[in-house]
N, C-alpha and C positions, 0 to 999 in steps of 0.2 A: 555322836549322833547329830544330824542337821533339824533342825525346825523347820517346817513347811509350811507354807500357805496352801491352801486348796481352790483350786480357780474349775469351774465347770464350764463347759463349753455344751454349745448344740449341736454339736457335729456328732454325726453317727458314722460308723463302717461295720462292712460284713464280718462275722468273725474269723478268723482262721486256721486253716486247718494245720497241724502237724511239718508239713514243705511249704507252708506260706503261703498256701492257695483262698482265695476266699469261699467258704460257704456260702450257699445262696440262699439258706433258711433265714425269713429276715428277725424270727424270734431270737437268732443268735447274735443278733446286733450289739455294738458295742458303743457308748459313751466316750467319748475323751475327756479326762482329768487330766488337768497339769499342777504336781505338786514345785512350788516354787522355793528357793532360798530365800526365808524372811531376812537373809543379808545381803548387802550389796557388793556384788565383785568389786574389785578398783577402778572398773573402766562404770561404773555405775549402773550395772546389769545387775540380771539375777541368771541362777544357774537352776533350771527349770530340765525336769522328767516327766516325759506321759506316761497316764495310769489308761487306762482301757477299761471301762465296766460292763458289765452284763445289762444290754437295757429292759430286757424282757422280765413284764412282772414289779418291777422295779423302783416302780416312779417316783414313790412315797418318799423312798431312801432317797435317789438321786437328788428330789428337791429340797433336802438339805444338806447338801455341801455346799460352802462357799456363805453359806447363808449364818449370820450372826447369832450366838446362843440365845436360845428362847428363854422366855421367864416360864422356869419349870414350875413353878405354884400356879400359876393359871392357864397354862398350853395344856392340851386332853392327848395329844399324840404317843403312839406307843412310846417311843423314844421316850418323850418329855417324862410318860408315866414313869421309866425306868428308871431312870438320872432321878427322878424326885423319892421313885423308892429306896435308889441306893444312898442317898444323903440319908433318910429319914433313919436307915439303919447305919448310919456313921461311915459311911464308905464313898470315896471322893473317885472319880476317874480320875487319874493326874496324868496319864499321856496316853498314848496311842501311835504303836508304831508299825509302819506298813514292812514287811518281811516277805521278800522273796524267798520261794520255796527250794532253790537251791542258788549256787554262787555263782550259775553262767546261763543264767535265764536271759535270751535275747532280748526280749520288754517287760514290761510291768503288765501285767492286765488280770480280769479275773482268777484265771486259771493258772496263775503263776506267781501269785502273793496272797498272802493271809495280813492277817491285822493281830497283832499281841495288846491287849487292853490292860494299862495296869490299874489295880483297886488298890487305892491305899485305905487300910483300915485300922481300926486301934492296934493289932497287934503287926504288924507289920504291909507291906505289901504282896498282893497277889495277881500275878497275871492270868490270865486267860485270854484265847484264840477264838476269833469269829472271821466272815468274811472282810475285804479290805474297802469293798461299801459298806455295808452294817458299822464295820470300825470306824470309819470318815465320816458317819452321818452323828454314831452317837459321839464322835470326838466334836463336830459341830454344836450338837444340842447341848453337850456338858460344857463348851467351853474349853475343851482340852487342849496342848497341843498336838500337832503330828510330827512326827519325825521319821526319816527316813538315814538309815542305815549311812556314814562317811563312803566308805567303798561303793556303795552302791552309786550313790552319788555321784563319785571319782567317775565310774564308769559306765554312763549309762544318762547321765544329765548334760544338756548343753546348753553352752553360756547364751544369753539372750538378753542383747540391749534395751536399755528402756523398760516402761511398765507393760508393756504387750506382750507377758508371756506364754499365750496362745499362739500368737502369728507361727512359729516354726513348724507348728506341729497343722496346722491347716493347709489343707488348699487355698492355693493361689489366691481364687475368686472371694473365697470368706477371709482371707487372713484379708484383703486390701478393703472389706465390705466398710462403706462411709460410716456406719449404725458403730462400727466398732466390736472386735468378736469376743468384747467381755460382757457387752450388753447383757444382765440377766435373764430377763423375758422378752421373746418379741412381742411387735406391736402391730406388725400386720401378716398375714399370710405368707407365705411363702412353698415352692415347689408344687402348685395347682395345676401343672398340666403334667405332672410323674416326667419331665423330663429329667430327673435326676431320680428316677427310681420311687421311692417311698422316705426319700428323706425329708425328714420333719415330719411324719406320718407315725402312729405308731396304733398297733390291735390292742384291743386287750376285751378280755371274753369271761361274761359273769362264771361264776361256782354251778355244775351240775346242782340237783334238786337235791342231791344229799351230803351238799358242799364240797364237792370236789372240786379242784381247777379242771376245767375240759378245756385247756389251750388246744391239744391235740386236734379236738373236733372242728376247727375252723381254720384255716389258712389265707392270706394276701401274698397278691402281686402286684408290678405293676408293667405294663408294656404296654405301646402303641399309644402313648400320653395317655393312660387310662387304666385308674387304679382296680383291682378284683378283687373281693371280698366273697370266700367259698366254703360253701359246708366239705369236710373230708369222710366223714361218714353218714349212713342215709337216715340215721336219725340225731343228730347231733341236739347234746345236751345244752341248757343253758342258751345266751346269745352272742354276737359277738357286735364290735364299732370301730369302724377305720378310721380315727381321724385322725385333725392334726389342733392344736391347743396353740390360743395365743393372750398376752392380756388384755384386760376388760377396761384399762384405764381411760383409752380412749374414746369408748363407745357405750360409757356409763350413761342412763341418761335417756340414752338410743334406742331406735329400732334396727335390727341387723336383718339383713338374706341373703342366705345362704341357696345359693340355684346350681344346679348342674344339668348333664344330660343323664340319664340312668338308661341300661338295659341288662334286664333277668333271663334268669334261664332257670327252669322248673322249681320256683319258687313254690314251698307248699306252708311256710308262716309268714313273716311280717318280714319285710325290707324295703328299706326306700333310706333317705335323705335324713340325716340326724345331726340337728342344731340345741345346742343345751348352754346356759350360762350356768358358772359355780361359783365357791366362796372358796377357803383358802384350803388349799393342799388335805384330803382326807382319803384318798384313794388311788386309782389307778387315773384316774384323772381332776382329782380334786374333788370335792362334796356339790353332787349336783343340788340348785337353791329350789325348795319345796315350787310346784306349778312352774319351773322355767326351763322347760325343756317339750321339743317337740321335732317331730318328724311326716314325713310326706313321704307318704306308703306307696308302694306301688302294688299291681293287683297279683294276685296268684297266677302259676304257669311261668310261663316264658312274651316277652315282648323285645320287640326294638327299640333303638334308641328315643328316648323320651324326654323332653324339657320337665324339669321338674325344680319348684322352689319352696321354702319355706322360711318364716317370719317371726322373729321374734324379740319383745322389747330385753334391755340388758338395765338390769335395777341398779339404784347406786351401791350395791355391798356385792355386787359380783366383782371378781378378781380373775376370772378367765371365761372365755368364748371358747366352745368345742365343739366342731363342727367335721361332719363326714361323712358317712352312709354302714347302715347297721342290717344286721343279719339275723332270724331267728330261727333255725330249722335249717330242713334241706334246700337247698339251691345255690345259687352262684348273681351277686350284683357286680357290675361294673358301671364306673361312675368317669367320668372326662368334662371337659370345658367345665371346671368345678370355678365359682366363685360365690365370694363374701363380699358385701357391700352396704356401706349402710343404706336403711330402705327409702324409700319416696316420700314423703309426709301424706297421712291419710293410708296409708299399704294397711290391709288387712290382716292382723297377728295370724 
């Protein structure tokens, strides 16, 4: 077995289908993981494979990979609770290994690896099967290693000079990006006129009234530099928020605005312009921080395109800015000329 590093990247792609086509659903979007050789080849590389995750739903997990064991006594997160209950009952996670689901799988990705978790406990060891996020995040929290399968490795990893072992697996333009594409959070916006689609954007859509996920009832696009955010059925449950999350570190302190143009079409709840600061990692987009969040409504019906901004200070314990345009009911928003900026001194929250 090889030991692995876990490297997360920003990079998304469409999922795909069966002949290699890509899906256009962007719920099916994918994550890049690159699991790396904690050894060095002889030419002083590592031999690095891409993993592909499921980003939809996800985020919680995603933001921890790559990220250093937490101190399970005092972290609240499911993960952490778990790793603390399985100590408390004498039981250690001692590895985690990512398993392709047969021997001639062309990538690694959701739909074509599991994760084996092994429990060492008083009387021997016990494995059990999860997915190969859920496995990478609790192998993060517990401190475990990962391993990945010698053959697979053989077949399927390639050798990558230097500590950059993202660049192969990127496009062009991010593998040569100056920020560097191991950076783990960005620090300013990026993809605000949709000319690359919905990248670095992502939905996510509260629990129907009897906690159900209603991902179904709301869909995004993006075309004509201008992102869509759409009820798919005429009474859709719950709400949904297109945005895109960047960190707070910069703009602690500050006042932010967030302005776009907006235009509706038979709007019959709430939608407009949605600017929120959070604190660390608790949800689909982190724990929004009690009164620091707000939005600029637009009115019911349908309108044209419209200037619309809104304002808000960023406290010193926020840890992300999330900002985008939110939906609640039937209708259809679209949002273009989007920007974030810090505000003017004197700007009215």
């Amino acid at each position: 077995m090889t030991t692995v590093r876990i490297v997360l990247s920003h990079h998304n792609r469409p999922a795909r289908a069966p002949d290699g086509s890509d899906l256009p659903d962007w719920r099916l979007h994918q994550r890049l993981v690159v699991l790396a050789d904690t050894v060095l080849t002889k030419d002083g590389g590592h031999r690095a494979v891409p993993l592909w995750l499921g980003v939809y739903g996800n985020k919680e997990l995603l933001s921890r990979l790559g990220q250093p064991a937490a101190d399970t006594e005092v972290s609240s997160g499911l993960l952490e609770t778990a790793v603390r209950l399985l100590r408390a009952a004498g039981t250690e996670v001692r590895a985690v290994d990512i398993e392709p689901v047969s021997d001639d799988v062309p990538e690694l990705r959701w739909d074509t690896v599991t994760a084996r978790a092994e429990l060492a406990t008083a009387t021997g060891t016990r494995p059990f099967t999860v997915s190969a996020k859920y496995g990478l995040a609790l192998a993060a929290v517990a401190g475990a290693p990962v391993r990945v399968a010698d053959k697979v490795m053989d077949r399927l990893a390639v050798s990558v000079p230097g500590e950059n072992v993202l660049a192969p697996f990127l496009p062009p333009a991010e593998a040569r990006s100056p920020e560097g594409p191991t950076r783990s959070r960005r620090f300013e916006p990026r993809n605000m006129a949709f000319t690359d689609g919905l990248d670095y954007w992502e939905l996510a859509v509260s629990p129907s009234a009897d906690g159900q996920r209603a991902w179904q009832n709301y869909s995004c696009d993006a075309a004509d530099q201008s992102a869509v955010l759409a009820a798919t059925v005429p009474e859709p449950a719950g709400f949904a928020v297109l945005a895109q999350e960047i960190a707070a570190v910069d703009y602690r302190g500050r006042t932010v605005t967030f302005r776009g143009q907006l235009r509706t079409t038979d709007i019959a709840g709430q939608a407009g312009l949605h600017l929120a600061v959070g604190g660390p990692p608790a949800g689909p987009f982190g724990a929004l921080l009690r009164d620091h969040g707000s939005s600029s409504l637009t009115a019911l019906g349908s309108s044209d395109w419209t200037r619309h901004e809104v304002t808000l200070p960023v406290p010193g314990e926020a840890s992300v800015i999330l900002f985008g345009i939110s939906l609640t009911g039937h209708g259809r928003i679209e949002l273009r000329d989007a920007e974030l900026t810090p505000a003017q001194p004197g700007t009215q929250e």
